[in-house]
C-alpha positions in Angstrom: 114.2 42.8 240.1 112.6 39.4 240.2 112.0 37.6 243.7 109.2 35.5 245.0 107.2 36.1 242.1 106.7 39.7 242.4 108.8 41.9 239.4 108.7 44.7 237.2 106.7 45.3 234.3 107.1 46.9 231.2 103.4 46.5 229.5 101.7 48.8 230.7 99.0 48.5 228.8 97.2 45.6 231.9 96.7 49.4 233.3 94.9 50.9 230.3 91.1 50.3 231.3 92.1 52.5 234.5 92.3 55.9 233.2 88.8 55.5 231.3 86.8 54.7 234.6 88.1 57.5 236.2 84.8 60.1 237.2 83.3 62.8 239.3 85.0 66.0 241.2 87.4 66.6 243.0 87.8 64.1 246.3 85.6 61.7 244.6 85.9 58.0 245.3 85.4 57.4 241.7 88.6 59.9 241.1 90.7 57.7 243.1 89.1 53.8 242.0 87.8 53.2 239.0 83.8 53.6 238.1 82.4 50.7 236.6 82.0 48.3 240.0 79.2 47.5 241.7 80.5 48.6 245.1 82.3 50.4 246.7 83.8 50.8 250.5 86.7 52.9 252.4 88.6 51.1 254.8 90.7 54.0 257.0 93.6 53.4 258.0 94.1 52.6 261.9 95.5 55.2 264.3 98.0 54.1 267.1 97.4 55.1 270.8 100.0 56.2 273.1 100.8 52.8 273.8 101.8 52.2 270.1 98.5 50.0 269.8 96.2 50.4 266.7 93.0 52.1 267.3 89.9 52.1 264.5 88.6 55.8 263.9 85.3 54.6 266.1 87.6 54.1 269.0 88.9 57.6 268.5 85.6 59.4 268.0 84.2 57.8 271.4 87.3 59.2 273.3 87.3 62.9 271.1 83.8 63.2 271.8 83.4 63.2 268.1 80.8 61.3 265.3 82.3 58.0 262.9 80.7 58.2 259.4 81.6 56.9 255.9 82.8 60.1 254.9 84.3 61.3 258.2 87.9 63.3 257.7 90.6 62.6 260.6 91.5 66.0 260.7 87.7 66.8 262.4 87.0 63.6 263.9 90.0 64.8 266.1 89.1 68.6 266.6 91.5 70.6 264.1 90.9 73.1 261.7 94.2 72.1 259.9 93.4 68.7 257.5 97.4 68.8 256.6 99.3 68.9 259.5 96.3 68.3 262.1 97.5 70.8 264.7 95.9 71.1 268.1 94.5 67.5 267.4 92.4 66.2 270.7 93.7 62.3 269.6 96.6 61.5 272.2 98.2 58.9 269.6 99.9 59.1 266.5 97.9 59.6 263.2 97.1 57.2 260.3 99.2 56.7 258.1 98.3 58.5 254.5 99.4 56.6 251.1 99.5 52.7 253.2 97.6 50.5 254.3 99.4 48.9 257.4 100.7 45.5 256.9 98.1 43.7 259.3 95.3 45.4 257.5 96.4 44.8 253.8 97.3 40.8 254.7 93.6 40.3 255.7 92.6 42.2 252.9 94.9 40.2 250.4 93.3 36.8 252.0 89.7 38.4 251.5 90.5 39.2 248.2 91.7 35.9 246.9 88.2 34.7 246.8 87.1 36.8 244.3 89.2 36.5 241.9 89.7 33.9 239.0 93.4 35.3 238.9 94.7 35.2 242.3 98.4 34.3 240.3 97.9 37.0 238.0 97.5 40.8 239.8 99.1 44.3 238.5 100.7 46.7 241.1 101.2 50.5 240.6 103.8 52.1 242.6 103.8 55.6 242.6 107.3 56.6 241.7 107.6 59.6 243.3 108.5 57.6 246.7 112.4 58.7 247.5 113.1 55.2 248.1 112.1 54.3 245.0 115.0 55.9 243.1 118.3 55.2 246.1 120.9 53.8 245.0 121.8 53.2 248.6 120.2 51.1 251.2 116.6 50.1 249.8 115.0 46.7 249.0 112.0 47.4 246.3 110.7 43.6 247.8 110.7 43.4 251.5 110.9 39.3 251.6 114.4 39.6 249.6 115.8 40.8 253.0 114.2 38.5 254.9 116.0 35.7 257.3 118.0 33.9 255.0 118.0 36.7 252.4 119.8 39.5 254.0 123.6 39.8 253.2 126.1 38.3 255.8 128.2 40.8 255.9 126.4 43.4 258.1 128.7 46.1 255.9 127.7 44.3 252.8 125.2 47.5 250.8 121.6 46.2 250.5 120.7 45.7 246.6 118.8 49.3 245.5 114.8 48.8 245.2 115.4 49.1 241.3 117.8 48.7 238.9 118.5 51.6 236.3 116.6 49.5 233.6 113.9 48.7 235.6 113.7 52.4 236.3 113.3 53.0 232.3 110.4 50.7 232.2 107.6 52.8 231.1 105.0 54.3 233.8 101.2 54.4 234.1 100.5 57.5 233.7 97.1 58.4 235.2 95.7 62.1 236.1 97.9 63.7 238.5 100.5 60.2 239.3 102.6 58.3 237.2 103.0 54.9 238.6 106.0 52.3 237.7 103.9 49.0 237.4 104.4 45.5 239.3 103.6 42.1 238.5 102.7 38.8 240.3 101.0 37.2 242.6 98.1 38.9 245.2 100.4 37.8 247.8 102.7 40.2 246.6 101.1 42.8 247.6 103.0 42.1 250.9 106.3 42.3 249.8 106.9 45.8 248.5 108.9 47.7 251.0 112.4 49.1 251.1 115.0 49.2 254.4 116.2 53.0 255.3 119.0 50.4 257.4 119.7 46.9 257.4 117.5 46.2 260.6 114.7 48.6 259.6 112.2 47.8 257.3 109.6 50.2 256.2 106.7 48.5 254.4 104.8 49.9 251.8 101.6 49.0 250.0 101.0 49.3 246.6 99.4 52.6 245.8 96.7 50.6 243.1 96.3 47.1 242.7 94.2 44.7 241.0 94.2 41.2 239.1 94.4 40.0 235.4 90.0 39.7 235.2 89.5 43.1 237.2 86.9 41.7 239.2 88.4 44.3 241.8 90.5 47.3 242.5 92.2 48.6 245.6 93.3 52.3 245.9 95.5 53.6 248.7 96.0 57.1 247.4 99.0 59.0 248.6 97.3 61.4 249.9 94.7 59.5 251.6 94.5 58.0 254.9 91.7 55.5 253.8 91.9 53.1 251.2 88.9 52.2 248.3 88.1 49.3 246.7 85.8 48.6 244.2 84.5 45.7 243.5 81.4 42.9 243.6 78.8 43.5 246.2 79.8 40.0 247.6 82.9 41.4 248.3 82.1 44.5 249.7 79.9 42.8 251.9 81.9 40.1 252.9 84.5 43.5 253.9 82.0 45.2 255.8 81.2 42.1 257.6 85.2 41.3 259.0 85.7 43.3 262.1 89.7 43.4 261.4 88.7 46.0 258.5 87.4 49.7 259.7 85.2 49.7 257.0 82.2 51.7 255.8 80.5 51.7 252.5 80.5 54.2 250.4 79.2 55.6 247.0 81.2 56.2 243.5 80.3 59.7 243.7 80.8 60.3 247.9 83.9 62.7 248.3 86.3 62.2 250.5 87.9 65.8 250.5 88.9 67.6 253.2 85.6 69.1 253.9 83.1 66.1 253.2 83.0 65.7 256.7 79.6 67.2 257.4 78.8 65.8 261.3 82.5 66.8 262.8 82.6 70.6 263.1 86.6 72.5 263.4 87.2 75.2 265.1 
């Protein structure tokens, strides 16, 4: 797979400072980004309201009666006892979104990004391979752009190309504590295109899982499990984050945890 710059690596050693940085318990931020930066901050990912219009966890807090923090936990910012399935949930909407950053959210970040980093040309992607899509040999695009106007078959029967070929699937993984990750290259931009199409006129976009460029000046997390994504990186950056109101962001510490029960404002039932 090669397209608009974005393809599949096999050195994975551009990943092997990762692993190293890695610190703290369980939940940490430092677990899920690497130590090492000089900050740090969690941008959660945006809820939808009933209306299918995205809502910042601030927004929902004011309407559950509930308090925004750095470390706040959806599950208790919207009333339930349950941090997996989020049953009897006082938020009317639909929830965020765990393991990807929305595409509205990760193109502002990409353009925030570029200007800090000498190696906008030059970033590394990690895809965590255990996404079904990954592996179909059906209908899947591993680059969303691919299928764009222009891209797309013209035969509306015609199969879409599977996200990755069986050699590209052999390609050695990152293997870091608990994921193993098959491993992009390209352009920050790129970070747009991942996605894969469950039809021909669906496309379900997906953000890489870890990302950062060739001089590591930054790193972006969006853990599968997570409905916030980390970054760490330079204080000018975090800063410059905090400041853009398109980001729900708050700053937060290596060692902060972000496990189901760091939420110490937002009592459950």
């Amino acid at each position: 797979m090669v397209t608009r710059g974005l393809r599949a690596s096999d050195d994975v050693s551009a990943a092997a400072w990762i692993a190293s940085r890695f610190e703290g318990g369980f939940g940490a931020v430092t677990r899920t980004v690497p130590g090492g930066f000089a900050a740090y901050v969690r941008i959660c990912h945006p809820a939808t309201d009933r209306a299918g219009r995205l809502a910042t966890w601030p927004q929902v807090a004011r309407q559950t009666g509930r308090k925004a923090h750095p470390l706040m936990q959806w599950h208790a910012l919207v009333g339930s006892a349950d941090p997996l399935n989020v049953s009897g949930s006082l938020w009317p909407g639909d929830d965020p979104q765990r393991g990807t950053l929305v595409p509205e959210v990760l193109a502002r970040l990409c353009d925030a990004l570029t200007d800090h980093t000498a190696t906008p040309e030059r970033c590394f992607f990690g895809l965590w391979e255990g996404w079904g899509w990954i592996r179909s040999s059906s209908i899947g695009a591993a680059v969303a752009r691919a299928c764009s106007a222009g891209d797309a078959p013209s035969n509306p029967d015609e199969p879409i190309t599977a996200a990755f070929s069986a050699e590209e699937l052999r390609q050695p993984r990152v293997h870091l504590p608990g994921r193993d990750y098959l491993l992009l290259a390209g352009p920050l931009e790129a970070a747009l295109q991942i996605g894969h199409r469950p039809s021909p006129e669906r496309l379900e976009p997906q953000s890489p899982n870890l990302f950062w460029p060739a001089d590591r000046a930054w790193c972006v997390a969006s853990e599968i499990d997570f409905d916030s994504t980390l970054l760490g990186g330079t204080t000018e950056l975090v800063d410059a984050i905090l400041q853009t109101p398109e980001f729900d962001a708050w700053p937060v510490q290596p060692g902060a945890s972000l496990a189901h029960d760091a939420d110490q404002f937002n009592a459950v039932p």
